[in-house]
C-alpha positions as CSV (number, residue, x, y, z in Angstrom):
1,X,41.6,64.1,188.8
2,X,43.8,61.6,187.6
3,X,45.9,62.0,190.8
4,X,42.8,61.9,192.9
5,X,41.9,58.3,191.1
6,X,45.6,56.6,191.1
7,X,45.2,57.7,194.9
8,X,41.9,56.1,195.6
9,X,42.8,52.5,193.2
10,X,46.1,51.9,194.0
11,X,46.2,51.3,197.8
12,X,43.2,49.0,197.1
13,X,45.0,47.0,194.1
14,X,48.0,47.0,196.3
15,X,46.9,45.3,199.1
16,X,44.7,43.0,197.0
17,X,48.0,42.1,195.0
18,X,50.0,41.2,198.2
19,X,47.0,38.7,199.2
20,X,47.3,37.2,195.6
21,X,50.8,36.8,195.7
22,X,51.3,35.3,198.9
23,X,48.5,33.3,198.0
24,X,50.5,32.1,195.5
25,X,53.4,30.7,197.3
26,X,51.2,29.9,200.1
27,X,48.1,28.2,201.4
28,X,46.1,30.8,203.4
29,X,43.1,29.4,205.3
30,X,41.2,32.0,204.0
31,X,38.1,30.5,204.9
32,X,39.3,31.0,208.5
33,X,40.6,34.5,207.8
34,X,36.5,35.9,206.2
35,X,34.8,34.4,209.7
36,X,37.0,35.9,212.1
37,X,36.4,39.5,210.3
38,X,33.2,38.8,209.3
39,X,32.4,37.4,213.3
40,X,34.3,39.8,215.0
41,X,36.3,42.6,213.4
42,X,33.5,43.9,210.6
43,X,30.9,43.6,213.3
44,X,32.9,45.9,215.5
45,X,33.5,48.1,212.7
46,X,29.8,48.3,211.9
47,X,28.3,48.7,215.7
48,X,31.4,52.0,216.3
49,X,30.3,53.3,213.4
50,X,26.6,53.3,213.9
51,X,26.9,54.0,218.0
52,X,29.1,57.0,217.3
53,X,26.4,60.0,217.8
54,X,28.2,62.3,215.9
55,X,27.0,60.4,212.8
56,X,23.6,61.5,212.8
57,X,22.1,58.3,211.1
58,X,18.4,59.5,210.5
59,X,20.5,61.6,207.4
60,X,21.3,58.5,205.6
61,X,17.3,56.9,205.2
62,X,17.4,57.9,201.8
63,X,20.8,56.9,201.2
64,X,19.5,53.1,202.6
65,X,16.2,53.4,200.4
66,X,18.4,54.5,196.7
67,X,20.7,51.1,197.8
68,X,17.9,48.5,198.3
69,X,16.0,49.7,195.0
70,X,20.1,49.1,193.6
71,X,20.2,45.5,194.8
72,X,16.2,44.5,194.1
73,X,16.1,46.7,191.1
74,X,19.1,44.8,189.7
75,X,17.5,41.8,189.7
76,X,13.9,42.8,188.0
77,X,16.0,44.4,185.3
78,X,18.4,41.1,184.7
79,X,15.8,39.0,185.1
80,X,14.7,39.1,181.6
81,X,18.4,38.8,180.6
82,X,17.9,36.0,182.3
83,X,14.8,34.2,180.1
84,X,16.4,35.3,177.2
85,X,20.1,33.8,177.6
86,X,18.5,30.7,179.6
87,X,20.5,31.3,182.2
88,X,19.7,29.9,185.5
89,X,18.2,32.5,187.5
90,X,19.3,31.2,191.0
91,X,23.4,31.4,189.5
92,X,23.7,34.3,187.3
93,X,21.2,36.7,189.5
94,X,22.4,36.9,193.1
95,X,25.8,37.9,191.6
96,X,24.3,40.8,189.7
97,X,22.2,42.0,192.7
98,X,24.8,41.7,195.9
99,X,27.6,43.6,195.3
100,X,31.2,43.5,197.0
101,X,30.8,46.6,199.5
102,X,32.4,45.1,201.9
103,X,35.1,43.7,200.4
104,X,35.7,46.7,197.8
105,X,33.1,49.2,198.6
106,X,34.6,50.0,202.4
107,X,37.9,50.7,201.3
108,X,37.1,52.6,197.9
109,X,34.8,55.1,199.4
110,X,37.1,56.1,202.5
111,X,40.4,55.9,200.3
112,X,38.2,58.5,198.2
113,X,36.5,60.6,200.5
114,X,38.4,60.0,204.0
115,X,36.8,58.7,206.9
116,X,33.5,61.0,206.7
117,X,32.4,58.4,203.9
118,X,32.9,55.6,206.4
119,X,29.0,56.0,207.8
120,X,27.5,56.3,204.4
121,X,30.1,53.0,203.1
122,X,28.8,51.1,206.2
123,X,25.4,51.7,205.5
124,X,25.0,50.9,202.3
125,X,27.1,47.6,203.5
126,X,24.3,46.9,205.6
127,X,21.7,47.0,203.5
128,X,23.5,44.7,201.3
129,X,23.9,42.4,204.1
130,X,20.5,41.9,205.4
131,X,19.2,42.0,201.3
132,X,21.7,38.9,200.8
133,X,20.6,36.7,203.8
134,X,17.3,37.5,203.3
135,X,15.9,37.8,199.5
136,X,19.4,36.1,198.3
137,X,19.1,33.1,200.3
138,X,15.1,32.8,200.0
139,X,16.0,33.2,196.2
140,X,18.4,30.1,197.0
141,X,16.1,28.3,199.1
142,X,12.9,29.5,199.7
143,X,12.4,27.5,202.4
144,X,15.5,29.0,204.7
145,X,14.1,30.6,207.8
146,X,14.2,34.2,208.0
147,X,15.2,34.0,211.8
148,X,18.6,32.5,210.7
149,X,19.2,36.6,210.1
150,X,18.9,37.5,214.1
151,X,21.9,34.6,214.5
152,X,24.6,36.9,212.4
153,X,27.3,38.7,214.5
154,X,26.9,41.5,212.0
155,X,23.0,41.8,212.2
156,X,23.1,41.5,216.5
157,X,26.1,44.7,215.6
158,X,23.5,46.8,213.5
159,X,21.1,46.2,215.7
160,X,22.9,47.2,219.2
161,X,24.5,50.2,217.2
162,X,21.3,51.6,215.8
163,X,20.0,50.9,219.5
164,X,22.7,53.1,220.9
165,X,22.7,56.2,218.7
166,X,19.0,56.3,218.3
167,X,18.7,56.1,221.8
168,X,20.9,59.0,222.6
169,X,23.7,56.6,225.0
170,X,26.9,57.9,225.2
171,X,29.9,55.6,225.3
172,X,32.6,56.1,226.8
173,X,35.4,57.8,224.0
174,X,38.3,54.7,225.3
175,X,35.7,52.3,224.4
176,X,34.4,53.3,221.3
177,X,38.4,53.9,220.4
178,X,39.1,50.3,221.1
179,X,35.9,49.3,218.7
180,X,37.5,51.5,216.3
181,X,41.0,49.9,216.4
182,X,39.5,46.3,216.0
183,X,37.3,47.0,213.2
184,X,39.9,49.0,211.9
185,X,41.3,45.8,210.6
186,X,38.6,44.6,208.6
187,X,39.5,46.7,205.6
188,X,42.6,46.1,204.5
189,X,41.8,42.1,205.4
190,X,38.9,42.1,203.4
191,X,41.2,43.7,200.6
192,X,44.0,40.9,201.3
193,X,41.2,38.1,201.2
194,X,39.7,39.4,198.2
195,X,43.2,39.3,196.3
196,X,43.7,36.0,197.8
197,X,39.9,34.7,196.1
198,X,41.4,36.4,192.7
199,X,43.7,33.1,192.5
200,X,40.5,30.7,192.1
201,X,39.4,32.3,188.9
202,X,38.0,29.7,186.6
203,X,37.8,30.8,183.1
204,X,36.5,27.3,181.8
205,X,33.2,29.7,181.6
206,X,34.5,33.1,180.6
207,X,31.5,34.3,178.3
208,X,28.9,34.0,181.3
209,X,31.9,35.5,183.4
210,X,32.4,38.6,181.3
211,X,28.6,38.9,180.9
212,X,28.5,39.7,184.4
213,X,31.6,42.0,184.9
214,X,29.5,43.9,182.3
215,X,25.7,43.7,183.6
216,X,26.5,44.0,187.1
217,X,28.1,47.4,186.9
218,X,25.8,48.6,184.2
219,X,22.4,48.1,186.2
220,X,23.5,49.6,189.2
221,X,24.2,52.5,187.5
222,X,21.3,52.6,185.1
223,X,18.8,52.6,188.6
224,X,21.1,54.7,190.8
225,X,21.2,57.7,187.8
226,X,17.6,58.2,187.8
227,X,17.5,57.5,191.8
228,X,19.8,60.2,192.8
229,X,17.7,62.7,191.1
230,X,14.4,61.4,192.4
231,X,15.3,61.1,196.1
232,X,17.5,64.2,195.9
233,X,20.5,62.5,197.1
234,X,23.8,64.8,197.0
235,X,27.2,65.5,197.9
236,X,28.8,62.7,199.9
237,X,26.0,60.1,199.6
238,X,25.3,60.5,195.9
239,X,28.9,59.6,195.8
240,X,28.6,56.9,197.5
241,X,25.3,55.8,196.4
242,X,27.3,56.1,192.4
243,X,30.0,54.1,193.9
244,X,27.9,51.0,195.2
245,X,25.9,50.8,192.6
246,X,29.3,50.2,190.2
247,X,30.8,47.8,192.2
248,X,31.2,43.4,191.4
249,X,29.5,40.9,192.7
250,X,30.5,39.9,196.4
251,X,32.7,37.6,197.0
252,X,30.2,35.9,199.5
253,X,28.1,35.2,196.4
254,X,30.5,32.4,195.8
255,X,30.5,30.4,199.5
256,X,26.8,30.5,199.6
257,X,26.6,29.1,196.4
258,X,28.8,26.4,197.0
259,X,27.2,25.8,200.6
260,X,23.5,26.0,198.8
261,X,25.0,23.5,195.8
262,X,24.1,26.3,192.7
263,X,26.8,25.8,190.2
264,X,29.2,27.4,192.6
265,X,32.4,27.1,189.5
266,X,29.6,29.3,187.3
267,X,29.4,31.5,190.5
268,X,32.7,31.7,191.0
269,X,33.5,32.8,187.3
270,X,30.9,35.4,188.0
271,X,32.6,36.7,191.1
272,X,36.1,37.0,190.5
273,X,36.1,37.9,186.5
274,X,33.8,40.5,187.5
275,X,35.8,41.8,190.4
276,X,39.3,41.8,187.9
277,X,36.6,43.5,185.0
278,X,36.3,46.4,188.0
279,X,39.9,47.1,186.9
280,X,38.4,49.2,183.8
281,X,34.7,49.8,185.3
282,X,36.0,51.8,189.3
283,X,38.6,53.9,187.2
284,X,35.5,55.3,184.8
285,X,32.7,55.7,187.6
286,X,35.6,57.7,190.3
287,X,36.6,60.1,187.3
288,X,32.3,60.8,186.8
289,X,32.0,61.1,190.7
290,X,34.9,63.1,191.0
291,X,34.0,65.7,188.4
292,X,30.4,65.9,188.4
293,X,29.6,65.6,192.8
294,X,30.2,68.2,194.9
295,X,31.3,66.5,197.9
């Protein structure tokens, strides 16, 4: 088991570590780097993954339903955290509720579980996605129009690839290679970006910070447990529905913080000492999946 962990971590730390350390002795636009993958090379990702027939995505409803309750449940339960702690609930609750499956979640679950996890690892990304420019920037903003959504590369992606699969269209197997190459590329950039972020950490508020790396993890996993049972989720998907529910907040919790003005350096404590407290938390939750799902 131990093997099966280092195996699944490591590549992910490793890459991370190479965007932190050039980082370091370089300046990266890395604001340019996240919109060209998350514009062109996630979006292609997400529509070969979701036109590809062989994934039959009518399977994976349940899957989508157990991660929305993950990412709306999250924020019902913090919310008296919230109240209690008088804590603003517009900084420290989108960082609990949208988690970094893009970033993290992608790469984890196919590292772990090959590329059959890579439908159920989109998916889950996706309802993420659509959660956090929907409720997360109505939470923001309540005024922001929900059509902005139909604008997003990623959302016009979903959309075409549900189109195509549901519809029974069959692309041709040099096309949906090609899609396959590009968004190949997302993951390990998303990985390089994300160690690249882990230079920015501000500790100047490291109690809220490690508040977070702790409450974010724990109440995915305190919904998800009693989820998986209830909607009978198993083998491949309870492991991934285990794994997203563990994961730290999003990077993209940070930008839209800092483009909506919401205590962005508070966010941004959130966001990366969270991701460097999933150091302790991904180890623990892969050696439960690992020994307790049948995959």
């Amino acid at each position: 088991m131990i093997g099966q962990i280092l195996a699944t971590l490591l590549p992910v730390f490793l890459i991370a570590g190479c965007g932190t350390l050039y980082g370091r002795f370089r300046t990266p636009d890395i604001r340019g780097l996240n919109t060209l993958n998350m514009e062109l090379f996630v979006p292609m990702l997400v529509f070969a993954v979701l036109a590809d027939r062989q994934a039959p995505l009518e399977e994976y409803a349940t899957l989508a339903l157990g991660a929305a309750v993950v990412v709306l449940g999250s924020g019902v339960v913090l919310w008296p955290v919230t109240r209690w702690l008088r804590l603003d609930p517009k900084t420290f609750l989108p960082p609990m509720m949208f988690n970094n499956s893009g970033n993290m979640g992608i790469p984890l679950l196919v590292l772990a579980f090959g590329e059959a996890a890579l439908p159920a690892a989109v998916v889950v990304f996706i309802v993420e996605m659509l959660l956090h420019f929907s409720v997360g920037l109505y939470l923001l903003s309540p005024h922001t129009p929900m059509w902005r959504l139909l604008r997003m590369p990623i959302v016009l992606a979903s959309i075409a690839g549900l189109g195509v699969n549901l519809g029974g269209v069959s692309l041709p197997e040099w096309f949906l290679e090609a899609l396959d190459m590009l968004g190949g590329v997302c993951i390990p950039l998303m990985l390089f970006a994300l160690g690249v972020r882990m230079l920015d950490i501000d500790f100047s508020d490291w109690k809220t910070g490690v508040l977070g790396a702790v409450l974010c993890p724990l109440s995915g996993l305190i919904l998800a447990a009693p989820l998986i049972w209830w909607l009978d989720i198993q083998g491949l998907q309870a492991a991934a529905l285990w794994v997203f529910a563990a994961l730290p907040p999003a990077v993209l919790n940070y930008l839209v913080a800092e483009q909506y003005r919401q205590e962005p350096h508070k966010v941004a404590s959130l966001v990366l000492i969270g991701n460097l407290g999933s150091l302790v938390v991904m180890p623990l939750v892969l050696a439960m999946v690992f020994a307790h799902v049948v995959v």
